[in-house]
C-alpha positions, -999 to 999 in steps of 0.1 A, spaced: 500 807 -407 508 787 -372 494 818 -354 459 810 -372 463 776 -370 466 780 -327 441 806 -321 418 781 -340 428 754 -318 423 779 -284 388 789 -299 375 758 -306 391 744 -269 370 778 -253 337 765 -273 341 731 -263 346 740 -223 317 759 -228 293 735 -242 306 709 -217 303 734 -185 264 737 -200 255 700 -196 268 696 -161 241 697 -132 204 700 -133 190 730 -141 181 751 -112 144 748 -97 120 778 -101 114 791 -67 81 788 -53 71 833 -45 53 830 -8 14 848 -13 20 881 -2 13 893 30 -26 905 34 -40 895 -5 -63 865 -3 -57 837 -19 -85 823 -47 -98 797 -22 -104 825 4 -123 846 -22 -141 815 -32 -151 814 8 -160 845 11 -181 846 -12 -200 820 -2 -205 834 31 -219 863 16 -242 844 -6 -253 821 27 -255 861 45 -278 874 18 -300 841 19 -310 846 54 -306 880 58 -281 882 85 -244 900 85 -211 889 79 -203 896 118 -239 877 124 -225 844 105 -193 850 119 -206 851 153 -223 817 148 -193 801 138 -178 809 170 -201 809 196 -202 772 215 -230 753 205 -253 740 232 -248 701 240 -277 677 228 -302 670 255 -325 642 258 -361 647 267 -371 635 302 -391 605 304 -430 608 310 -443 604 341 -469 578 346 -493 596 368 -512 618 336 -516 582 319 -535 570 356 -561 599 356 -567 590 321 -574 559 329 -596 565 361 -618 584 334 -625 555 308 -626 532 335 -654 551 354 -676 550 320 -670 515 313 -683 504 350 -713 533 343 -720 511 311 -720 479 327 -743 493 353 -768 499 321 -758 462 308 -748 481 274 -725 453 256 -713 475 225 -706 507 249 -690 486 275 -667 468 256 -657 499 239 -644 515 271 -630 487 283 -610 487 247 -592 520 250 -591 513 291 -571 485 280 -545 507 257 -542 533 284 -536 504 307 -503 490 287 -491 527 286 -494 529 323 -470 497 325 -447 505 298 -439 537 317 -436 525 346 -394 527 352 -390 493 365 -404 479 333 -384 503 308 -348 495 329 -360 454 315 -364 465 283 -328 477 284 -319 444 302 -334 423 278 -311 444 249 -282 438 273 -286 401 274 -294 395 237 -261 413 228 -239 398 255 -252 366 245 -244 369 210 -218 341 198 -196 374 198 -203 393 226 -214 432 217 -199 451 248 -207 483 233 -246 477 226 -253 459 259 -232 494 276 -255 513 257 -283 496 270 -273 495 305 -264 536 302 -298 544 287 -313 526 317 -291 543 337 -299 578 325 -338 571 324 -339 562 363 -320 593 366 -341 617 350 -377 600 353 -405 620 379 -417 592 390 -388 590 418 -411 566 442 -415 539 418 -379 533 412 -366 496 423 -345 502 456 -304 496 448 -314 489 407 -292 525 396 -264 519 418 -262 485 405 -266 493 365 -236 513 374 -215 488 381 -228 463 363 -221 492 331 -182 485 333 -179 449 341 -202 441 311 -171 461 293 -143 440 310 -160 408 317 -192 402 294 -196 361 303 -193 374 339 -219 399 336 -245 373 329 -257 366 362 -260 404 375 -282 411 344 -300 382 353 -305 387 385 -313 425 383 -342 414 353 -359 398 385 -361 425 406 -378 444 378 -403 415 369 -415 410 406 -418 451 409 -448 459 429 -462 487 407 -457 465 374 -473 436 390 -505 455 398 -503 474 361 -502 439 346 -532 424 370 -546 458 356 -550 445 321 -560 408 331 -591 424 349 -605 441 316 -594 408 295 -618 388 323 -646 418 319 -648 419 284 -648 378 281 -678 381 308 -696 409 283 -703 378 262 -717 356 289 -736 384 300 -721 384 335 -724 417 343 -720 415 380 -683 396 370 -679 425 340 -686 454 371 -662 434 402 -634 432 372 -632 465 364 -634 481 407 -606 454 409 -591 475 382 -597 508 396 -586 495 430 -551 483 417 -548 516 398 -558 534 431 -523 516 447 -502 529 418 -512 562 418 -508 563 460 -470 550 456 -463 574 425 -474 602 450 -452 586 476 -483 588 499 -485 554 505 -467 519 494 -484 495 471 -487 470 491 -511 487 520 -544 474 524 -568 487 487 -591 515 496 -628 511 486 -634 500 451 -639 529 425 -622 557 440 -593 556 414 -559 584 415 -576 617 426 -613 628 429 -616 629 394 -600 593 386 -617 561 384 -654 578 397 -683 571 370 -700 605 362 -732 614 378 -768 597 364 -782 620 340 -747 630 323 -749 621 292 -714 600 283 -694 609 252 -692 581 220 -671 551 233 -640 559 212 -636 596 214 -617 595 247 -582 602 227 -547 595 247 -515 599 230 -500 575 249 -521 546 236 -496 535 203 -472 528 228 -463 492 227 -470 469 260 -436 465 284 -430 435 295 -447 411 320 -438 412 357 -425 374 368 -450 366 390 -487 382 383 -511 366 411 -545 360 401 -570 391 403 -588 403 438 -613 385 459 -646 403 440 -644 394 409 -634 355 421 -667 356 437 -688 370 413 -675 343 392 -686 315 414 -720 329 409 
């Protein structure tokens, strides 16, 4: 009877040790199995798939789509700015009708071409590079003068002015020492915006008292004088206007050219950019409808005004004394 009695006690003592060892510890974490090596996982079938489905759609290859993904992609480039010089013949054309029309006294006809003379005219000067680097100065000056300064807006003014007098054709009409100076003036704007002012100012001048813009803007005054002398019936005024025109024109085109400066002495009135420019067509050809001389560059808004526009040449001042 003790015998049963203690090898009840050791048994129940073995259970007991048992359970106990059981509770003691966390149980073991499951092991994470590593993909094997060379099967795709469900996210690169997924992929694939959808490469093939993007293959199939535009009937190209894997090694087609593949070769697209991997081949360097070619950096953005800007297009070059226009030159001014196609806008100028254009404008010697209307030009030579609206002087053939005041030379019939034709009111309707000749203030038609004077009209679309006059849109091809404030193309001419908002392409002319001194006027578009103070359009960028302007934008440089409104954000620098902001009640908090924006450096990175007036920078990226300064740089697209930079990068237009760069790339523009029209080489001869660029403002001497205006590039090299945007330059600079690019990374003090960046370190020293108040500082910056007067530069911006001061380079804003140089572009308003630009030669070529300054006889683009006296361009547009002469057909506003003609077509207010249609009314009067002044045609002698209406005809000086518009050779003043033609002769300011003539000086543009010369310096775009580089074959002379714009301030030599004007050539003869009516001889406009090139033998085809600013000369009225012969008696006896018959003119097309005012208003069907297209030119794309005609939505383009007006740059803006040179500083100092003197008044227009010595003709049409006479003629109006008449």
């Amino acid at each position: 009877m003790p015998k049963v009695v203690t090898a009840t006690v050791v048994v129940l003592l073995l259970l007991a040790t048992g359970l106990t060892g059981c509770e003691k510890g966390a149980p073991p974490q499951p092991v994470e199995q590593a993909p094997t090596a060379g099967k795709p996982s469900a996210d690169d079938l997924q992929a694939l798939q959808q490469l093939q489905s993007y293959a199939q759609q535009n009937g190209l290859t894997l090694p087609d789509v593949m070769q697209r993904l991997t081949q360097p992609q070619p950096a953005a480039q800007t297009a070059a700015p226009p030159s001014v010089q196609p806008d100028l013949k254009v404008l010697g054309w209307l030009l030579g009708w609206a002087k053939k029309s005041a030379a019939s006294q034709d009111p309707s006809s000749t203030g038609e071409w004077l009209k679309q003379s006059n849109r091809v005219a404030r193309a001419v000067l908002a392409e002319l590079p001194a006027q578009s680097v103070a359009v960028d100065l302007e934008r440089a000056i409104t954000a620098v003068s902001a009640q908090t300064p924006d450096t990175a807006a007036a920078g990226a003014a300064l740089g697209a002015a930079v990068d237009l007098l760069a790339q523009t054709p029209d080489q001869t009409l660029v403002p001497a020492d205006v590039a090299a100076r945007l330059k600079a003036l690019k990374d003090q704007v960046a370190s020293d915006p108040a500082k910056s002012m007067d530069e911006l100012n001061a380079l804003l001048v140089i572009c308003g008292q630009d030669k070529p813009s300054t006889c683009a803007y006296q361009i547009g005054k002469c057909l506003d004088d003609a077509g207010d002398a249609i009314g009067r019936e002044a045609w002698p005024v209406v005809t000086a206007e518009i050779e003043q025109a033609e002769t300011l024109m003539k000086k543009i085109g010369d310096a775009a050219a580089g074959t002379a400066a714009v301030g030599t002495a004007p050539p003869a009135a009516g001889t406009g950019t090139g033998s085809e420019a600013g000369t009225a067509p012969a008696s006896g050809v018959s003119a097309p409808a005012a208003g069907s001389a297209a030119s794309g560059a005609g939505a383009k808004a007006p740059a803006t005004a040179p500083a100092s526009t003197p008044a227009a040449g010595g003709l049409a001042a006479k003629a109006k004394g008449k």
